[in-house]
mmCIF file of the N, C-alpha and C atoms, coordinates in Angstrom:
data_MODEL
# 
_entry.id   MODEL 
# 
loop_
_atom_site.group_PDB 
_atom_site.id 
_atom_site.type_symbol 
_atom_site.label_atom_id 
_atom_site.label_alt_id 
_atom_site.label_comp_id 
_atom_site.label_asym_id 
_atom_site.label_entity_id 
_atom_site.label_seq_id 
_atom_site.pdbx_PDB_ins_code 
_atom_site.Cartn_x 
_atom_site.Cartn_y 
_atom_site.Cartn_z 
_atom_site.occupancy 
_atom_site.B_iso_or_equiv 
_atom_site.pdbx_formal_charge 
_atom_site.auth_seq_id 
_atom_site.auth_comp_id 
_atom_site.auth_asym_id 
_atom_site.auth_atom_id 
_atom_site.pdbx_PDB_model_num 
ATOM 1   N N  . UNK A 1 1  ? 185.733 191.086 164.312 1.00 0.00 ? 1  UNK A N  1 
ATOM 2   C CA . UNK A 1 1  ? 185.402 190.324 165.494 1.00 0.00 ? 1  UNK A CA 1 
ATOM 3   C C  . UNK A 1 1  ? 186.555 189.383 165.829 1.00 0.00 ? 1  UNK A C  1 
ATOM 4   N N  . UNK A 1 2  ? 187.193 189.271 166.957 1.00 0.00 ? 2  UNK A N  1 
ATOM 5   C CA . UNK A 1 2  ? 188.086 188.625 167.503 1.00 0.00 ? 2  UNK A CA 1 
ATOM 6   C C  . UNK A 1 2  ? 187.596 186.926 167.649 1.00 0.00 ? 2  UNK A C  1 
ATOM 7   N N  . UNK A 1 3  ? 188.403 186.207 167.043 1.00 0.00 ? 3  UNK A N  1 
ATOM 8   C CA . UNK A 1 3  ? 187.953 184.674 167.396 1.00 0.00 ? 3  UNK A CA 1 
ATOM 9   C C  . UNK A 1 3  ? 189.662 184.205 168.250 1.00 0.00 ? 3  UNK A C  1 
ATOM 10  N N  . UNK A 1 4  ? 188.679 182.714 168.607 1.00 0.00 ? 4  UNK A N  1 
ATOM 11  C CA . UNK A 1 4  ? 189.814 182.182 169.520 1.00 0.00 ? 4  UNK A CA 1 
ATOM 12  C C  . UNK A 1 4  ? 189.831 180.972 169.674 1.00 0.00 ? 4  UNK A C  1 
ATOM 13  N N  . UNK A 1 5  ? 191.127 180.297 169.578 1.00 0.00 ? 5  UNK A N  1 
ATOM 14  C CA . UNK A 1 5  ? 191.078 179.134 168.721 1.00 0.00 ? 5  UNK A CA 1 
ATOM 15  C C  . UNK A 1 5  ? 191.971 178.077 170.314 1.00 0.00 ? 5  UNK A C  1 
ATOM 16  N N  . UNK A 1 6  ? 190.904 177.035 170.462 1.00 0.00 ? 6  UNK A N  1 
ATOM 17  C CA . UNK A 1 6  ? 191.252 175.863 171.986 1.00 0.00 ? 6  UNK A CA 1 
ATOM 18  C C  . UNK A 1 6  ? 191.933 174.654 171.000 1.00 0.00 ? 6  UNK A C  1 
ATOM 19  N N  . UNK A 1 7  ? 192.906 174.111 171.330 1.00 0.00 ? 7  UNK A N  1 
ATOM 20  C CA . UNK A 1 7  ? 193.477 172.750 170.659 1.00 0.00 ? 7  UNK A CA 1 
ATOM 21  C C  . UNK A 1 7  ? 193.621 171.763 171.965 1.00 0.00 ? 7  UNK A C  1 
ATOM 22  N N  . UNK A 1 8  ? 192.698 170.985 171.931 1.00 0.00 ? 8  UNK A N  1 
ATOM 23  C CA . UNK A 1 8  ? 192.559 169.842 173.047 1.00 0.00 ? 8  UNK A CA 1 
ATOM 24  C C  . UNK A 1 8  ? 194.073 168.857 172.675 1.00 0.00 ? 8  UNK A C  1 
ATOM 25  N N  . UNK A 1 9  ? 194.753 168.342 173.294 1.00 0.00 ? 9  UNK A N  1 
ATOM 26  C CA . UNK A 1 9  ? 196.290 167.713 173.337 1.00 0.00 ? 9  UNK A CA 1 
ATOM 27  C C  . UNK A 1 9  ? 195.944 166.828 174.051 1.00 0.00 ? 9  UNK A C  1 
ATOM 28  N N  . UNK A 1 10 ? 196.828 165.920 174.089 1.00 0.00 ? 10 UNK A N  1 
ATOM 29  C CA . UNK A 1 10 ? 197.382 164.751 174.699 1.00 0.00 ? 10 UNK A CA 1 
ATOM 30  C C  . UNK A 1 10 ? 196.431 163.871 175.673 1.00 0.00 ? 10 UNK A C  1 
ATOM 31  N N  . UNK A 1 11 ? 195.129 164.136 175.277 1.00 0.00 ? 11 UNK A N  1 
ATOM 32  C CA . UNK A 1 11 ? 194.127 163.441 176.120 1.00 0.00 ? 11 UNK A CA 1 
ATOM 33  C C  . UNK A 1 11 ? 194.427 162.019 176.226 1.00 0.00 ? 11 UNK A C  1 
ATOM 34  N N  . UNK A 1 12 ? 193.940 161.375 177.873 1.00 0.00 ? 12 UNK A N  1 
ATOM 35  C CA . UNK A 1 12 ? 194.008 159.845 178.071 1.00 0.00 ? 12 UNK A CA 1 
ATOM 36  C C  . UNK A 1 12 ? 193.007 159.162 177.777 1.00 0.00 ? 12 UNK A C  1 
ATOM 37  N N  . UNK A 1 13 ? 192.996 157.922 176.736 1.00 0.00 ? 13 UNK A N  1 
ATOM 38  C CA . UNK A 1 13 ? 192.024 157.099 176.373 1.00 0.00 ? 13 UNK A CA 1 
ATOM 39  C C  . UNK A 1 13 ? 191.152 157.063 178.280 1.00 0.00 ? 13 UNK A C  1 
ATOM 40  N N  . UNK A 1 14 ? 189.710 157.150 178.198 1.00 0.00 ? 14 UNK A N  1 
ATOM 41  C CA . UNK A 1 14 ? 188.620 156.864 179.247 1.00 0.00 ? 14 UNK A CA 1 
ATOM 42  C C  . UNK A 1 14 ? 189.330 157.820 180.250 1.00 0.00 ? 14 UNK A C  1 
ATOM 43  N N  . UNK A 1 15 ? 189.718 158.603 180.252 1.00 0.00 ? 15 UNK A N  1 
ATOM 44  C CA . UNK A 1 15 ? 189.586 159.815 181.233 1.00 0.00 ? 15 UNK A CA 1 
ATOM 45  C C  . UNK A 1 15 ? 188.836 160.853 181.435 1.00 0.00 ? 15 UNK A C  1 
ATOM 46  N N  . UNK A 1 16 ? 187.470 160.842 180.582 1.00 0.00 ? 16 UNK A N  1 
ATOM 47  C CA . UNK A 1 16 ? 186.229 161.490 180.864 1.00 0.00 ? 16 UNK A CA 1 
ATOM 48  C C  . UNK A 1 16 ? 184.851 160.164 181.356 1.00 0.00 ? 16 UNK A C  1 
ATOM 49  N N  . UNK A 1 17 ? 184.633 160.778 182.661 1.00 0.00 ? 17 UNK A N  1 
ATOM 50  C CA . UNK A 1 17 ? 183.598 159.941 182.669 1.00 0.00 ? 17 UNK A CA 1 
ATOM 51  C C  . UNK A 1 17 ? 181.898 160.169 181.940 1.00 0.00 ? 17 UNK A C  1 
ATOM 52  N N  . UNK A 1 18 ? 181.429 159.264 181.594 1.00 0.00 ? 18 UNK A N  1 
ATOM 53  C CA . UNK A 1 18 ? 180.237 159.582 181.026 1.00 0.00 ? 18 UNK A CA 1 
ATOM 54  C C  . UNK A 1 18 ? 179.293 161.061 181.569 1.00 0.00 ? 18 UNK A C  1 
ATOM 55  N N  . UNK A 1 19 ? 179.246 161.421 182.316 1.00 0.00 ? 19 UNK A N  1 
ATOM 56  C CA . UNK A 1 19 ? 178.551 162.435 182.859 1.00 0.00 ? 19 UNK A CA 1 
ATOM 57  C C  . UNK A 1 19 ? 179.155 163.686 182.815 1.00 0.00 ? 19 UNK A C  1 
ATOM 58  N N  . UNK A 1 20 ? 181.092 163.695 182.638 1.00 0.00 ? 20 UNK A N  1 
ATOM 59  C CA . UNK A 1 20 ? 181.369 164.656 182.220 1.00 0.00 ? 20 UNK A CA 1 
ATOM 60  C C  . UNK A 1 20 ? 181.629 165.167 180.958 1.00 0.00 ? 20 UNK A C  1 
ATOM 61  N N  . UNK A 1 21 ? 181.225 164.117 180.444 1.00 0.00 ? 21 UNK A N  1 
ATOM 62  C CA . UNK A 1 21 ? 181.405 164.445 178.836 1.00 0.00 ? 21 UNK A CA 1 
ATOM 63  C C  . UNK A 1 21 ? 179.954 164.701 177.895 1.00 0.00 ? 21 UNK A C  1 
ATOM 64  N N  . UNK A 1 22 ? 178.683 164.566 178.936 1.00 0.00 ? 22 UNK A N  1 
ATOM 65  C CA . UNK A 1 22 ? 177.285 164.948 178.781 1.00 0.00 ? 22 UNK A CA 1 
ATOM 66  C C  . UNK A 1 22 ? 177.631 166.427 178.846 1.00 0.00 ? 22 UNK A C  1 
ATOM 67  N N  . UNK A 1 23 ? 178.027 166.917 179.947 1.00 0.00 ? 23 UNK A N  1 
ATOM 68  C CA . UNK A 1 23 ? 177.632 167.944 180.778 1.00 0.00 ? 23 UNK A CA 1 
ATOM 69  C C  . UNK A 1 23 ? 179.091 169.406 179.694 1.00 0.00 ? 23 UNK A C  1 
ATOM 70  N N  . UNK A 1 24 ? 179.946 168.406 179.046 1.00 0.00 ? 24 UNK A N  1 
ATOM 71  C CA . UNK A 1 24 ? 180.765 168.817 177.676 1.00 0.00 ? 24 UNK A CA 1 
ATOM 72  C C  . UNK A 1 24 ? 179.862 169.365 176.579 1.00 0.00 ? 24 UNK A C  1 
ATOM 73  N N  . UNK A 1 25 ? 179.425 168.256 176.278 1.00 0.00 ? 25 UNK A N  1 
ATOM 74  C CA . UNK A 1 25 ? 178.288 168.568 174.814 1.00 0.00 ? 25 UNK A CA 1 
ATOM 75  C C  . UNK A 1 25 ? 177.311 169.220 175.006 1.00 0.00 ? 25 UNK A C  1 
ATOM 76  N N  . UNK A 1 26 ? 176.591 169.636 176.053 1.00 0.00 ? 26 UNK A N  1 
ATOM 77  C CA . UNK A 1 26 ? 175.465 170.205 176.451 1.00 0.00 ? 26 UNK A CA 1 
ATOM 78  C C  . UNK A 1 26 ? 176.467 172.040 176.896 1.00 0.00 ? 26 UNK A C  1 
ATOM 79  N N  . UNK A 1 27 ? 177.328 172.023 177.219 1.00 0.00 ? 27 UNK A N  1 
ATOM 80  C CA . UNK A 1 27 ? 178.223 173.425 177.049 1.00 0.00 ? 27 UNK A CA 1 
ATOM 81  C C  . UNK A 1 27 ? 178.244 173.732 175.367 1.00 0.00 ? 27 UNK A C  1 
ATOM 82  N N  . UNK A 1 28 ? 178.728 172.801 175.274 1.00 0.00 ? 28 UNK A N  1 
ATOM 83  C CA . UNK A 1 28 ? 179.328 173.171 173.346 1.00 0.00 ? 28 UNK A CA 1 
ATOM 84  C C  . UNK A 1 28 ? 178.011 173.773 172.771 1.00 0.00 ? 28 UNK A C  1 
ATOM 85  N N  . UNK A 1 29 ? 176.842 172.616 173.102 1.00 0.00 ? 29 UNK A N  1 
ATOM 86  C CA . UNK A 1 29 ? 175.580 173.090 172.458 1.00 0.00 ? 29 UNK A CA 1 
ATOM 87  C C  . UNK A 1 29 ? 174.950 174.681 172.783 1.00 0.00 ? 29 UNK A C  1 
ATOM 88  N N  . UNK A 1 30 ? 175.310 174.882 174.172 1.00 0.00 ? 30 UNK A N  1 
ATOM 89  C CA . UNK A 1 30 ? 175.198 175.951 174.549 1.00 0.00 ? 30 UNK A CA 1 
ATOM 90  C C  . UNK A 1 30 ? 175.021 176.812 174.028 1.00 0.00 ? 30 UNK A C  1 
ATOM 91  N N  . UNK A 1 31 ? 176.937 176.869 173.620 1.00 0.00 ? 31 UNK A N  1 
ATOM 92  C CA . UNK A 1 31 ? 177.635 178.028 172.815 1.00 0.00 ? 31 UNK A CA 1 
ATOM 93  C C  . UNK A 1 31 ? 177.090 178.059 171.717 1.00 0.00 ? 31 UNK A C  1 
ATOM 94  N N  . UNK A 1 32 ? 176.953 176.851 170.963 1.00 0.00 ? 32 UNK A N  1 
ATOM 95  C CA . UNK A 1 32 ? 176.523 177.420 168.940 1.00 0.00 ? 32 UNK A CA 1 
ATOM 96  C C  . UNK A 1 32 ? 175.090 177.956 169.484 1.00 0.00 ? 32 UNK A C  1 
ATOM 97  N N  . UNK A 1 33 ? 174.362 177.533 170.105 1.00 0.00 ? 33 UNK A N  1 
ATOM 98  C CA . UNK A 1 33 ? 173.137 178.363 170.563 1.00 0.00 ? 33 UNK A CA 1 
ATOM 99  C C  . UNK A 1 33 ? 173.138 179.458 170.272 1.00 0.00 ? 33 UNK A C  1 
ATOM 100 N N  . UNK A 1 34 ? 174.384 180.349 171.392 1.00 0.00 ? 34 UNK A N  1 
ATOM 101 C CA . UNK A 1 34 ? 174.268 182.042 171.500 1.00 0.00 ? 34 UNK A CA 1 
ATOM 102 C C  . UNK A 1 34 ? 175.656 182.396 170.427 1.00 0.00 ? 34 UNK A C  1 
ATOM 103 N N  . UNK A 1 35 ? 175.234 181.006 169.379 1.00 0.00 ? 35 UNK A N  1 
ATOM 104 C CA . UNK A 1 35 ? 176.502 181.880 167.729 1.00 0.00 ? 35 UNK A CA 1 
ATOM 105 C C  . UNK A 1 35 ? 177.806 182.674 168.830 1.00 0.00 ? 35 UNK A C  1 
ATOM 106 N N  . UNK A 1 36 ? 178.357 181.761 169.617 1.00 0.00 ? 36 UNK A N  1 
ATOM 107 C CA . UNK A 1 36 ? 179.784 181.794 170.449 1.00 0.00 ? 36 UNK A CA 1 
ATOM 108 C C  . UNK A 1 36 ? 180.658 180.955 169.779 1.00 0.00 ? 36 UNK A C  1 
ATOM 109 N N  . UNK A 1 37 ? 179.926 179.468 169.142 1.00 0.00 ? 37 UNK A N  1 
ATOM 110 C CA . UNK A 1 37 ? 180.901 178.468 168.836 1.00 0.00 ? 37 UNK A CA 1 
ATOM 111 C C  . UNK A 1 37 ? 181.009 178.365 167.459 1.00 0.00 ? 37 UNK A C  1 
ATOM 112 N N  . UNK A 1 38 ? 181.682 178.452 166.829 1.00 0.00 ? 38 UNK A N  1 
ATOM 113 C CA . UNK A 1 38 ? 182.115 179.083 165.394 1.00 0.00 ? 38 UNK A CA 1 
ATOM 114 C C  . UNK A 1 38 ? 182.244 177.624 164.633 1.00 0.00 ? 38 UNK A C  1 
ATOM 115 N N  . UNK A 1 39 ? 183.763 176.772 165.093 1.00 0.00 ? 39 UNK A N  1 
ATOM 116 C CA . UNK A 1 39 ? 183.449 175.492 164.469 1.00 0.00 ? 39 UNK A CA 1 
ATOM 117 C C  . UNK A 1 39 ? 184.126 175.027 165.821 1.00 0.00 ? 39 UNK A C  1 
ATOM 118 N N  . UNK A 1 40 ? 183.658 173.249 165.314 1.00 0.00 ? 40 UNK A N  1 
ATOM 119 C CA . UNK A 1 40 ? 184.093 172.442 166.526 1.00 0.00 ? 40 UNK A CA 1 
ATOM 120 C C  . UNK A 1 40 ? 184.414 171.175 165.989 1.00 0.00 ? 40 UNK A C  1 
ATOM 121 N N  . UNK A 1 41 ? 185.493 170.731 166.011 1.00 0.00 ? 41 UNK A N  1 
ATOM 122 C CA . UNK A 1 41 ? 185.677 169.113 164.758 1.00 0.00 ? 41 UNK A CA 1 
ATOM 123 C C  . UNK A 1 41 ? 187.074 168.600 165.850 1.00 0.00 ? 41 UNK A C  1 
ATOM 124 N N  . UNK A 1 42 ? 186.841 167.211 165.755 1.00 0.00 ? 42 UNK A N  1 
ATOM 125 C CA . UNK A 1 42 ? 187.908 166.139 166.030 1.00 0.00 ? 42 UNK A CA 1 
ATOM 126 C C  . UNK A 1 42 ? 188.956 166.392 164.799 1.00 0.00 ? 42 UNK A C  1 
ATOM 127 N N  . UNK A 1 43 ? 190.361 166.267 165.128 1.00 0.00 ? 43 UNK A N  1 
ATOM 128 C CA . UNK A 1 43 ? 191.415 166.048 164.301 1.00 0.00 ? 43 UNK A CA 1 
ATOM 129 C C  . UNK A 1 43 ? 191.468 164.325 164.265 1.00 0.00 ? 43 UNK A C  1 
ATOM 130 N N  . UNK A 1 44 ? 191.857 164.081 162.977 1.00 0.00 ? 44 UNK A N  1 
ATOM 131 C CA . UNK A 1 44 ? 192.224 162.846 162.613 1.00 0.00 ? 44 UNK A CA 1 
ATOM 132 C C  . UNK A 1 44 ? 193.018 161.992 163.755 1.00 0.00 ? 44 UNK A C  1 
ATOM 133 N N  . UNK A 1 45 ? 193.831 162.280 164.028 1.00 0.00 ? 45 UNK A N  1 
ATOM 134 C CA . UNK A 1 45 ? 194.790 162.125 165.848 1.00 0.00 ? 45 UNK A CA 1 
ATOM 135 C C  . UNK A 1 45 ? 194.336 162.036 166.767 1.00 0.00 ? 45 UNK A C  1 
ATOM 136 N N  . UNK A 1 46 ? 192.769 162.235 166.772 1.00 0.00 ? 46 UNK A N  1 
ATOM 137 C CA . UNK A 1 46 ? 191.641 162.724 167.993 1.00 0.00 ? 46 UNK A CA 1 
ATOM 138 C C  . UNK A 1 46 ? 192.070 163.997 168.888 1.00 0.00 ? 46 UNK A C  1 
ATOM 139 N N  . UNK A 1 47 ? 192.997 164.500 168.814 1.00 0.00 ? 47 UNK A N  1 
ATOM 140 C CA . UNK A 1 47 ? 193.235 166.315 169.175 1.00 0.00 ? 47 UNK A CA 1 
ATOM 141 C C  . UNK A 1 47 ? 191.711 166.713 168.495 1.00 0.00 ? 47 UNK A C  1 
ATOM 142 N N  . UNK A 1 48 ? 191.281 167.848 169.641 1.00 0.00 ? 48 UNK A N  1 
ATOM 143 C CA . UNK A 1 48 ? 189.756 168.230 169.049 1.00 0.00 ? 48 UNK A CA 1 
ATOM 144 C C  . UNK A 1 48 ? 190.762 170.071 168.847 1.00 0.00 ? 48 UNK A C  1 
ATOM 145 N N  . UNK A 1 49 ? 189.460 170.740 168.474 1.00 0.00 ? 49 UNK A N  1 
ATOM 146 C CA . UNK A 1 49 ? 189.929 172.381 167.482 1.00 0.00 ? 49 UNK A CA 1 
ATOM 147 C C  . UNK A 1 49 ? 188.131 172.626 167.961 1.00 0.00 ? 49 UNK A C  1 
ATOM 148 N N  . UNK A 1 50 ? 188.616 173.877 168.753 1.00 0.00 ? 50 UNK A N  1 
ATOM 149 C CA . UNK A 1 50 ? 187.604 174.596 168.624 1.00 0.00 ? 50 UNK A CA 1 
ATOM 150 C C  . UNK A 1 50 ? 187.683 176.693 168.481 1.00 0.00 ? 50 UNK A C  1 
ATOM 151 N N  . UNK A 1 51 ? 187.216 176.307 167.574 1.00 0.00 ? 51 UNK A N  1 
ATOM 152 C CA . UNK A 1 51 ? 186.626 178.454 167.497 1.00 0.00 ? 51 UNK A CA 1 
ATOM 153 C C  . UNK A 1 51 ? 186.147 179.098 167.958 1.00 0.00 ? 51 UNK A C  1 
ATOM 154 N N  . UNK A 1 52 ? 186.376 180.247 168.866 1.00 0.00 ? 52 UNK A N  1 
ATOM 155 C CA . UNK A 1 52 ? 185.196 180.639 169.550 1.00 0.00 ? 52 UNK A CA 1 
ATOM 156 C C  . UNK A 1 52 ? 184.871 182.061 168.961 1.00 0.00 ? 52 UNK A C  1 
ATOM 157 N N  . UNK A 1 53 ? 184.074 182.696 168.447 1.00 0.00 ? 53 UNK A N  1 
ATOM 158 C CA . UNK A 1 53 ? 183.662 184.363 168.258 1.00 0.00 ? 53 UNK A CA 1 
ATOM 159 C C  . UNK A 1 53 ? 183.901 185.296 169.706 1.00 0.00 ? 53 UNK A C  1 
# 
């Protein structure tokens, strides 16, 4: 099975507003739902890592 790997970069401190970062976690949740989202973790740096199946 092919996985696929997102590395979030250089994000600006408060450049998500509250509603888009609901409407974030409620996607993510989505995915581990239909076993799409494999793992999902903050890097120490706050760079996020995500897996997808």
């Amino acid at each position: 099975m092919k996985k696929f790997v997102a590395i979030l970069k250089d994000k600006k401190k408060g450049e998500l507003t509250k509603g888009l970062l609901i409407k974030h976690f409620e996607h993510l949740r989505n995915l581990s739902k239909k076993s799409k989202l494999f793992i999902c973790d903050p890097f120490k740096d706050n760079d996020k890592m995500y897996l997808f199946n």
